[in-house]
C-alpha positions in Angstrom: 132.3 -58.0 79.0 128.7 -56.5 78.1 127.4 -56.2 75.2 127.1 -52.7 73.7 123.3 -53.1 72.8 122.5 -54.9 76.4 124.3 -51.6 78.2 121.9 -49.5 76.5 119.0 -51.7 77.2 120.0 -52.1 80.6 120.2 -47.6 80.8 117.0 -47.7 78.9 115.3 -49.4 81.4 116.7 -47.3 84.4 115.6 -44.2 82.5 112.1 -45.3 82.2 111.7 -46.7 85.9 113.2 -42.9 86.8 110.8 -41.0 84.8 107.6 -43.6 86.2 109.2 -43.2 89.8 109.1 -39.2 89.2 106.1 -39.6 87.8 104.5 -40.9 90.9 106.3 -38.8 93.0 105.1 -35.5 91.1 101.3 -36.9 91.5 101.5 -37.7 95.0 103.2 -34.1 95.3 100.4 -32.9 93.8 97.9 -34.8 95.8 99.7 -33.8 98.9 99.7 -29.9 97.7 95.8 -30.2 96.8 95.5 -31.9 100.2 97.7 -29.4 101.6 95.2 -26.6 100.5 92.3 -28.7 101.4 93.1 -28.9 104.9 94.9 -24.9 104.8 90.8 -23.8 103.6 89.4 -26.2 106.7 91.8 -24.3 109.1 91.2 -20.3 107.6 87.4 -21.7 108.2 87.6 -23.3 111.7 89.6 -20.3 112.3 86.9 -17.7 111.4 84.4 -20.1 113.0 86.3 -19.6 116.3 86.6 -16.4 115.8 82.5 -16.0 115.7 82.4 -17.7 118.7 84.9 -16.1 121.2 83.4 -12.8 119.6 80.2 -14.1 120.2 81.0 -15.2 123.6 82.5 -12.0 124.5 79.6 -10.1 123.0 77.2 -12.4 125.3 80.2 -11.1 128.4 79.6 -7.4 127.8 76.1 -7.4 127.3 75.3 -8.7 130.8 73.9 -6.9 133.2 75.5 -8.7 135.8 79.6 -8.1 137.0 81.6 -11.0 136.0 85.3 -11.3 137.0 87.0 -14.6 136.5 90.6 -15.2 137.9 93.1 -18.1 137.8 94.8 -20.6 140.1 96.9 -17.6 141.3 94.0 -15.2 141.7 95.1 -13.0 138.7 92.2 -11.4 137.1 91.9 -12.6 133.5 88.0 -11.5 132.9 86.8 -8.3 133.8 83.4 -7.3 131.8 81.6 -3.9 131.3 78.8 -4.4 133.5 81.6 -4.6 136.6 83.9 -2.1 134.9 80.4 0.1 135.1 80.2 -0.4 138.8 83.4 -0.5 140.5 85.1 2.3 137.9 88.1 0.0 136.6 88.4 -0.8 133.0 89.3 -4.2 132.0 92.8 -2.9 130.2 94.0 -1.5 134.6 92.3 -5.0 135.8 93.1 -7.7 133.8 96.8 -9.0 134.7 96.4 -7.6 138.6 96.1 -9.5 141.7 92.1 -9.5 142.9 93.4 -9.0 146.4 95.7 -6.3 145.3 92.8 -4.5 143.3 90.0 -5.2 146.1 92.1 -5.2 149.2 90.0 -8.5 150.0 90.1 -12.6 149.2 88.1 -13.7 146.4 86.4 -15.9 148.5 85.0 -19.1 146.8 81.4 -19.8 147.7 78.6 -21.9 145.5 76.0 -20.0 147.1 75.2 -16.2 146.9 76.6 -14.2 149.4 76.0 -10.4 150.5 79.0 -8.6 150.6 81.0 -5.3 149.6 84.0 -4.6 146.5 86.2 -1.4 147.0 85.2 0.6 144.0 88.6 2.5 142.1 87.0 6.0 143.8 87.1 4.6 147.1 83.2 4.0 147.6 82.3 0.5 149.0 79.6 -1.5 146.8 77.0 -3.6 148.0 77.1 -6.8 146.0 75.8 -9.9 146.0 78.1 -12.2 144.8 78.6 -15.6 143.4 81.4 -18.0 143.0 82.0 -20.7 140.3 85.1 -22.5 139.8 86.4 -23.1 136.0 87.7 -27.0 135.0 89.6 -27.9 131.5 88.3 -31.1 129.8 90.5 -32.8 132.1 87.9 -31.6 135.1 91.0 -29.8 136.4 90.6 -26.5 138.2 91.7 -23.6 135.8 90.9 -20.3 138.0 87.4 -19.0 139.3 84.5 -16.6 138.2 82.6 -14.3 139.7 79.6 -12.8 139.1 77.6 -9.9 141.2 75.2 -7.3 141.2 75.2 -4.2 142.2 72.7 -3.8 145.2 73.1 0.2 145.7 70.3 1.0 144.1 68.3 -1.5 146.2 69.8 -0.4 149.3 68.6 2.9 148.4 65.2 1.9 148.3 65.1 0.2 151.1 66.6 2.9 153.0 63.4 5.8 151.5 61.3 2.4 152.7 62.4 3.0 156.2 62.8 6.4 156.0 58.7 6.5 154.8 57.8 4.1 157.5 59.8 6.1 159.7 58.0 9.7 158.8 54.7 7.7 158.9 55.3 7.1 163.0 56.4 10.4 163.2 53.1 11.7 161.3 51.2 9.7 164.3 53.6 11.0 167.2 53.2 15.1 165.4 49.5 14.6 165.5 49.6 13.6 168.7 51.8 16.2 169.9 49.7 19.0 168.1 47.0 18.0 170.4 48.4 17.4 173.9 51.2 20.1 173.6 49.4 23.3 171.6 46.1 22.9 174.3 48.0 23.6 177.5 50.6 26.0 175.6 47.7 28.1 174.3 47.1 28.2 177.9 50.6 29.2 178.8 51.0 31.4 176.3 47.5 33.3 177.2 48.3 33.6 180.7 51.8 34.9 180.0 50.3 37.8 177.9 48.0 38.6 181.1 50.9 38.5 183.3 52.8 40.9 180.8 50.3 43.2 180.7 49.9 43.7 184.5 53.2 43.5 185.4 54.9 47.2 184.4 57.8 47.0 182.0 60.8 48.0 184.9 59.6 45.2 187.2 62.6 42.7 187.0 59.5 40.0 186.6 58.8 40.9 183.1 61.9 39.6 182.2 60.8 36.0 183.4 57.3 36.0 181.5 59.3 37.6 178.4 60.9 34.2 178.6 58.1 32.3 179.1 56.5 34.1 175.8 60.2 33.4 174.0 60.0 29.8 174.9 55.9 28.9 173.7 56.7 30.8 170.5 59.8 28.3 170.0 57.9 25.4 171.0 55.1 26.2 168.7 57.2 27.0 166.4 58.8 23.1 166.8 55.6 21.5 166.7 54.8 23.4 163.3 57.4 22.4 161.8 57.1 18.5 162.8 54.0 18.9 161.5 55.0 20.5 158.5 57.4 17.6 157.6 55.1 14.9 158.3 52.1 15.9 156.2 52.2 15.1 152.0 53.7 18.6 150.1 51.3 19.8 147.9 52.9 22.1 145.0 51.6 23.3 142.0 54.0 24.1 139.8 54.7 26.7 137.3 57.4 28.9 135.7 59.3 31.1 138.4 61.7 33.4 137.8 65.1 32.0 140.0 66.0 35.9 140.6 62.6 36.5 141.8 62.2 33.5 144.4 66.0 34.6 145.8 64.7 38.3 145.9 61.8 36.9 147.9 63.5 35.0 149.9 65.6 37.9 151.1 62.9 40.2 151.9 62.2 37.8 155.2 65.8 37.1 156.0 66.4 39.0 159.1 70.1 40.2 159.9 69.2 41.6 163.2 71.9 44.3 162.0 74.7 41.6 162.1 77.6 42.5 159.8 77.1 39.8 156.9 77.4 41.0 153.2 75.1 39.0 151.2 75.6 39.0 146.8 72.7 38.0 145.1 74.3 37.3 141.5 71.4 35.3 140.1 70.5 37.1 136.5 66.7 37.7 135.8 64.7 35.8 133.5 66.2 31.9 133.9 62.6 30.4 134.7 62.6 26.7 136.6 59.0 25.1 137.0 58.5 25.5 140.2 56.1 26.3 143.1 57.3 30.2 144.3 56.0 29.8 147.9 57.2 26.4 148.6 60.7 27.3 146.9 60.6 30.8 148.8 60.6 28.5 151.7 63.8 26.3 150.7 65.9 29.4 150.1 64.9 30.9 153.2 65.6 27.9 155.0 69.2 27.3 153.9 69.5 30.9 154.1 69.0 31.1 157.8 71.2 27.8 158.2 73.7 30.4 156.1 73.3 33.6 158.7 73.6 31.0 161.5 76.7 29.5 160.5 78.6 32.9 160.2 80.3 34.5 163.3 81.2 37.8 163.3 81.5 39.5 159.8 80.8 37.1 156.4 79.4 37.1 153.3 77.0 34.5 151.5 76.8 34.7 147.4 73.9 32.9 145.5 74.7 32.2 142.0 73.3 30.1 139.3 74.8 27.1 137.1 72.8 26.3 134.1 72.8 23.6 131.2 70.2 22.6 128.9 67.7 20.7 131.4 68.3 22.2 134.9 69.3 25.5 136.6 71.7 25.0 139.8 71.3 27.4 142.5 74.5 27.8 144.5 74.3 29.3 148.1 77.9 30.1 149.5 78.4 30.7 153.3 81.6 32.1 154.8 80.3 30.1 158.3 82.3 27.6 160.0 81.6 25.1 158.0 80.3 21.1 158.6 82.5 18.2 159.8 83.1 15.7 156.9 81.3 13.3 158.7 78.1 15.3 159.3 77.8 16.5 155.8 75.5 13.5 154.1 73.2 13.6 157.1 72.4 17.1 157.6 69.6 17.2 155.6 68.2 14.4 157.6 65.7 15.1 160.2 66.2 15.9 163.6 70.0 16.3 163.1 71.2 19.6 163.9 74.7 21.1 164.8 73.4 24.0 166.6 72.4 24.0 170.5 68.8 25.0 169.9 68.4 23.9 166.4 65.4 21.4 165.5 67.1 19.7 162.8 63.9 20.3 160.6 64.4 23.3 158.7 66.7 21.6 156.0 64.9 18.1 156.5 61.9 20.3 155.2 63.3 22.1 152.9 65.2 18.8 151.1 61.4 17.4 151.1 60.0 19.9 148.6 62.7 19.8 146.5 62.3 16.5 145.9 59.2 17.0 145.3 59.7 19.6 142.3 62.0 16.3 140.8 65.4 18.3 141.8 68.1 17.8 144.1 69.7 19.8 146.9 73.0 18.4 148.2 76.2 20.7 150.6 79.8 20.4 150.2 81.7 22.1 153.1 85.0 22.7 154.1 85.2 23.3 158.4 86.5 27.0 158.9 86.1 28.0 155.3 82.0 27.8 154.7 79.5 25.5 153.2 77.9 25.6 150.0 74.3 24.2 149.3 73.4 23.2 145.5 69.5 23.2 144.5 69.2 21.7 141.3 65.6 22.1 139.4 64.3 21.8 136.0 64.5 24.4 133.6 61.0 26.1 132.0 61.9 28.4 129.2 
């Protein structure tokens, strides 16, 4: 049997080794806690860090110029940046998650090398791109997905096109010259010796008719070979303020009806001045005017009205003709296109030149059967 004193010494003992074993434990809890905090500060700060750089990243993603779309194994689109949501009119939030093919109606097509091609744009207009492929590997070197980057080449197409289009006018400058001299020479001629004939010949003789038709045909073919010329030589306007309601007003007085049943409103208000050259713009409207008369059969009417805003007035010219095929719209105001059986397919071509040259735009909408309507957009002069 123990002895009293050696049970107490003996629970003594165990007390004290307790309270040193708690002892260490609370100091290692502690260091584990500081440690714990240590490590929770490293994280909130490699967190923040990452957070810099994705932002950073992203920031560097929507500042370029270029389109990037990245996709993965399954060719779902998981980058979509503003420059491409700028061209092809998606946002990233109706991209992202989507199948390329189902969004582009074409394969993503993986090529190292830059490739000329075309991407289905939301409004249904197909860009020209040039386009590069790039696959994307993990650390592992394993292939994650894809990215593409492009560039929009419209605007470059566009030049290339008023390239050709200049080239194009310059052989036609050479040709009208040309023709100015080997046509009018021997249609002076014509034309002299027609009058001759006309006058000797009495007015009831069945051949007046005849040289009435030869004099009918030199004044159209004159008339032709002015207006190639025309279109080929430089456009020289000076410009100042018009009055719109005055250069319509002018423009009517040498619109001819020939007492054909057309009702024309001329709704333009007096005093909205564009900077413009009044002869050359009197020429336009009278232009698209005729094209106007020409269109209507039968009874119709044709309104002109104005749109403004701070920078430009819009004239609008509305024509109850038969109006132009979808697919002849965009070129109608190209030259030597023409609809009608003895049009030229200059009057338009011409009158599309000079407003350019005033820094506007003309451009038709049309619907067949209902009528066309022809915007001329110029800058405002107050």
């Amino acid at each position: 049997m123990l002895d009293p004193s050696d049970e107490v010494r003996a629970l003594k003992e165990a007390f004290e080794m307790f309270t040193r074993s708690t002892q260490t434990l609370e100091d290692a809890y502690r260091r584990l806690e500081m440690r714990a905090r240590e490590l929770g500060l490293e994280l909130a700060a490699k967190n923040q860090e990452l957070e810099m750089t994705i932002d950073y990243l992203n920031y560097i993603l929507e500042s370029m110029s270029d389109g990037v779309i990245a996709v993965d194994t399954r060719g779902v689109i998981t980058t979509f940046n503003r420059a491409a949501s700028e061209v092809l009119g998606f946002t990233s939030a109706e991209a992202m998650g989507r199948s390329f093919h189902e969004l582009f109606a074409r394969e993503f097509r993986v090529a190292s090398v830059a490739l000329s091609s075309r991407l289905c744009a939301r409004s249904g207009r197909s860009v020209p791109v040039t386009e590069r492929d790039e696959p994307i590997a993990d650390r592992q070197k394993a292939c994650i997905g894809h990215v593409k980057v492009f560039q929009d080449l419209t605007e470059i197409e566009t030049l290339r096109e008023q390239v050709r289009q200049n080239e194009r006018l310059a052989a036609i400058g050479e040709m009208a010259a040309t023709v100015a001299h080997e046509i009018r020479n021997p249609l002076g001629g014509i034309r002299g010796f027609a009058a001759l004939l006309a006058r000797d010949i009495p007015a009831d003789d069945p051949r007046a008719r005849l040289v009435e038709k030869i004099m009918v045909g030199t004044a159209n073919l004159n008339r032709v070979v002015d207006e190639l010329l025309e279109y080929t030589r430089p456009v020289e306007i000076h410009l100042r303020p018009a009055d719109c309601s005055e250069l319509v007003s002018a423009a009517l007085a040498y619109l001819e009806l020939d007492g054909r049943p057309i009702t024309i409103a001329n709704n333009v208000p007096p005093g909205l001045n564009v900077r413009a050259d009044p002869d050359k713009m009197r020429q336009v409207l009278l232009n698209v005017l005729l094209n106007a008369v020409q269109s209507i059969d039968g009874t119709g009417t044709i309104s002109i009205d104005t749109v403004t805003d701070a920078d430009c007035a819009t004239l609008h010219i509305r024509d109850s003709g038969i109006g132009i095929a979808p697919q002849y719209v965009g070129k109608i105001f190209s030259p030597f296109f023409t609809t009608k059986e003895k049009g030229t397919g200059l009057g338009l071509a011409v009158a599309a030149k000079i407003v350019e040259g005033h820094l506007g735009v003309i451009e038709a909408t049309s619907v067949p059967g209902e009528g066309t309507t022809i915007r001329i957009r110029l800058p405002r002069m107050e």
